[in-house]
Each structure stands twice: as structure tokens, then as C-alpha cells.
N, C-alpha and C positions, 0 to 999 in steps of 0.2 A: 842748777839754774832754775829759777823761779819765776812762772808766768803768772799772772793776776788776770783774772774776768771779772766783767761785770757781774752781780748776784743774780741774773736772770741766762748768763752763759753759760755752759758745759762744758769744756773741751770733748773733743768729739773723738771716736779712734783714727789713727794713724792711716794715710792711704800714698802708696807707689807705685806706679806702673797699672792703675786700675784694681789694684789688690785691695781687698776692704772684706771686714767681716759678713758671712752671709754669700759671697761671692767663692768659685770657685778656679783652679787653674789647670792645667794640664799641662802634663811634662813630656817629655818626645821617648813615647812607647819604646822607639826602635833604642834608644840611648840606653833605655830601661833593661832590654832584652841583653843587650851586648854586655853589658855589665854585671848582671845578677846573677854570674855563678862567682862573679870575685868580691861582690859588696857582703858588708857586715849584717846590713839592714837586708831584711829577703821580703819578697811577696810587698813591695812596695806598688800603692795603685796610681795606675796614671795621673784619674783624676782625682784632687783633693778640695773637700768643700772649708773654707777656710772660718772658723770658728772662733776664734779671738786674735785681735794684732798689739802689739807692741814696739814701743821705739824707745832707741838710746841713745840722750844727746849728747855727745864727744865734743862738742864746739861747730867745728868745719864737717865732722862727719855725722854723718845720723848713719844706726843700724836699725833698720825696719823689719819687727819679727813677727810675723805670721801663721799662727797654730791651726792646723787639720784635723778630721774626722781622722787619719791615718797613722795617730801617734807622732806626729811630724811638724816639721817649723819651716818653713821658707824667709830666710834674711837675705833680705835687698842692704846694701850699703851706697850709700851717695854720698855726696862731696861736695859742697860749694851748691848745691838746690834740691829740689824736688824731682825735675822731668828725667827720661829716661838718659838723656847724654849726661847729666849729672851718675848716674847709677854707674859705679866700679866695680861691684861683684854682687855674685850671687848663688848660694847655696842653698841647699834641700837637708835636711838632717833628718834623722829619725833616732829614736828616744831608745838608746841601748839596755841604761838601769839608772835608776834613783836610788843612791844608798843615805840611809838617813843617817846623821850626826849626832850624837844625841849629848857629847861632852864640850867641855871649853878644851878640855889635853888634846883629845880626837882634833877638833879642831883646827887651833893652833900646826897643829902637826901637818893638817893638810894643808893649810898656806904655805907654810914655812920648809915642809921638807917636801911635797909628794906633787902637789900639781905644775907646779914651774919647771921639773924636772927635765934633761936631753932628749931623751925618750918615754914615751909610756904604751906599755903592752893591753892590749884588748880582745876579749876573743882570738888568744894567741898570733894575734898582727901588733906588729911593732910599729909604731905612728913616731918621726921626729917633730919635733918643737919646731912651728915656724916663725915665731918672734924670739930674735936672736936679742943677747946680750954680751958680755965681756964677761959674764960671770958661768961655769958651770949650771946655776940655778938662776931661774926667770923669777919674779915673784908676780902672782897671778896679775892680772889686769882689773883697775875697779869699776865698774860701772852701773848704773842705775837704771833698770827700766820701769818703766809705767807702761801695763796693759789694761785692756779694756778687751768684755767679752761683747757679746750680743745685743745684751740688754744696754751695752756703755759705761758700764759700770767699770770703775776704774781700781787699779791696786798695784801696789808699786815694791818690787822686790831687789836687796842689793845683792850685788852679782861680784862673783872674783874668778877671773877665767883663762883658759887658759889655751893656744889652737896647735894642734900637731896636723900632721899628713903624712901617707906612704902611696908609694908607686902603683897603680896598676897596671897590667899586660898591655893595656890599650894606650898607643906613642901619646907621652903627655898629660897622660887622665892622672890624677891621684884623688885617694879619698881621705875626708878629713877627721879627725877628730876634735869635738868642743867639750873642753872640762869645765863646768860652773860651778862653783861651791858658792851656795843662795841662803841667804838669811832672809826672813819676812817676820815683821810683827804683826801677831794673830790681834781678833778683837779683845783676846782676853788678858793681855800683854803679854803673851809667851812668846819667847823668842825661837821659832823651828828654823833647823839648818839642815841643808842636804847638799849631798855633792849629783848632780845631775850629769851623766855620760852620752854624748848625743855621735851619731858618726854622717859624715854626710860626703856628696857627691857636689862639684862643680857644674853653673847651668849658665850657658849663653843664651841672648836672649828668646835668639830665633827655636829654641828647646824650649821654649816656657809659653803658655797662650792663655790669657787670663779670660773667664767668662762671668757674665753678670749675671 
């Protein structure tokens, strides 16, 4: 989708829930403690100052992604608006491993045989695929973000991804996994690829406090 400004407009970063970069949030300590002998992520901080945002426009949904001083991302997902009765979920992730890509075989291989997969294991936890298909294999999801850090400066990475989850001890809780395999064209036209491993935790609202 393509927006047009005026030569004198910017588009600006992305803002949800009061979340905007330069701003920070805080997550519900106790939620933190209850779960961190069973999460992937450890020594996660309550509070996180939020350092670049991003969003990805779906049509009807926007995913609003939100990077930390904590190795971590908070995505807001909305539906039909901005305000918060628009907003349908919302996760915390933390940045497991970046493995680089460095062929077109490699590649291919990860679209096609490895991220779409029933299951995939991580830090020996087994996460099931939550986007069902008719097929044994999913093929990742496309999408495009545009982020902007501090300064606003803007840069836009395409993304093919892919979301699992497994059970916690706690009735109801499960944690997630987000698999991205990310292309970006450098200044110099080089084309980098990585597959990005992120694991994350579900957050209601009344767990999240955003401050200015």
C-alpha cells in the first residue's frame, strides 16, 4: 500500500496505546516472577524504554511493533482502528538468536521446507504451529514493515513469518514463538537475509502501563 505526502511532510513513527518511541512501558512484575522459571527469555526487566516502533499493514489489521533497550519488541495488533477497544492482542517477545542466511539454496529451503513446519523445537521446548492449514506445511506469512528509530528515520524490511506456541504450568498461559525470515536492501544494494527467532509471553491490558 502506498501513502503520498506532501514534500514538506514526514510520516512520523507509529503510536498505540500511548506507546511511541522515547517512551517507556511496564509489565506486571508479579506476572514476570510467576513465569520465569518456565520462560525461554530469563532476566526480562519490568520496565522497558521503547527505542524504535514499527507497523505492518494487513488491510483491516495493523501489527504495531515496538523495540526496547531489553532486546525485545512489544506488538499491539488492532482491527478496524487505532484506540484501545480496536486492539485484539498483545505480546512481549524477546530476541532468542539471529541466524544469518547467507545463500539463495539456504534460503529457499527455509521457506519452503523448515519454517511453516507442525512443530518447531527451541531451547529443547517444542512450540505447535498456530496458523492452521489443510496442508501438513504452512508456507510463511508475507509482510512488510516500515520502522522508524529516534531520530524518525525510516527503513522498511520484508518479512515471511511464521507463529507457534506451547503450554505453560500456569491454567491457560502459553508462550510463543515468532519465526521471521527478513530480507532488507542495504545502501549498497546487497541483499542481507536472516531468519530472526523471537519467544514471547501473552499480555492483557491491565499487565501493561505505558509512561511518558
Amino acid at each position: 500500500m502506498f501513502q503520498w505526502f506532501k514534500k514538506d511532510e514526514k510520516p512520523s513513527a507509529p503510536e498505540i496505546l500511548g506507546l511511541r518511541p522515547g517512551f517507556s512501558f511496564e509489565v506486571d512484575s508479579l506476572l514476570l516472577r510467576l513465569l520465569s522459571a518456565e520462560l525461554t527469555a530469563q532476566n526480562i526487566a519490568a520496565t522497558q524504554l521503547i527505542q524504535a516502533a514499527g507497523v505492518v499493514d494487513m488491510g483491516d489489521t495493523q501489527l504495531y511493533r515496538f523495540y526496547t533497550d531489553d532486546d525485545a519488541w512489544l506488538q499491539v495488533v488492532s482491527q478496524g482502528g487505532q484506540s484501545e477497544q480496536h486492539v485484539v492482542d498483545v505480546k512481549l517477545f524477546h530476541y532468542y538468536d539471529t541466524l544469518n542466511i547467507a545463500s539463495q539454496q539456504r534460503w529457499d529451503a527455509l521457506l519452503n521446507e523448515e519454517i511453516g513446519q507442525s512443530q518447531y523445537t527451541v531451547a529443547e521446548h517444542v512450540y505447535q504451529r498456530v496458523w492452521t492449514d489443510l496442508d501438513d506445511y504452512h508456507p510463511p506469512v508475507a509482510m512488510t514493515e516500515n520502522t522508524w528509530d529516534q531520530q524518525n528515520e525510516c527503513s522498511s524490511t520484508d518479512q515471511f513469518t511464521m507463529l507457534f506456541e506451547r503450554p505453560l504450568a500456569h491454567q491457560g498461559m502459553t508462550e510463543s514463538l515468532f519465526l521471521s525470515a527478513e530480507e532488507q536492501r542495504e545502501q549498497n544494494g546487497h541483499l542481507s537475509r536472516c531468519l530472526v527467532i523471537s519467544t514471547g509471553i501473552t499480555l492483557t491490558p491491565s499487565q501493561l502501563t505505558v509512561h511518558g
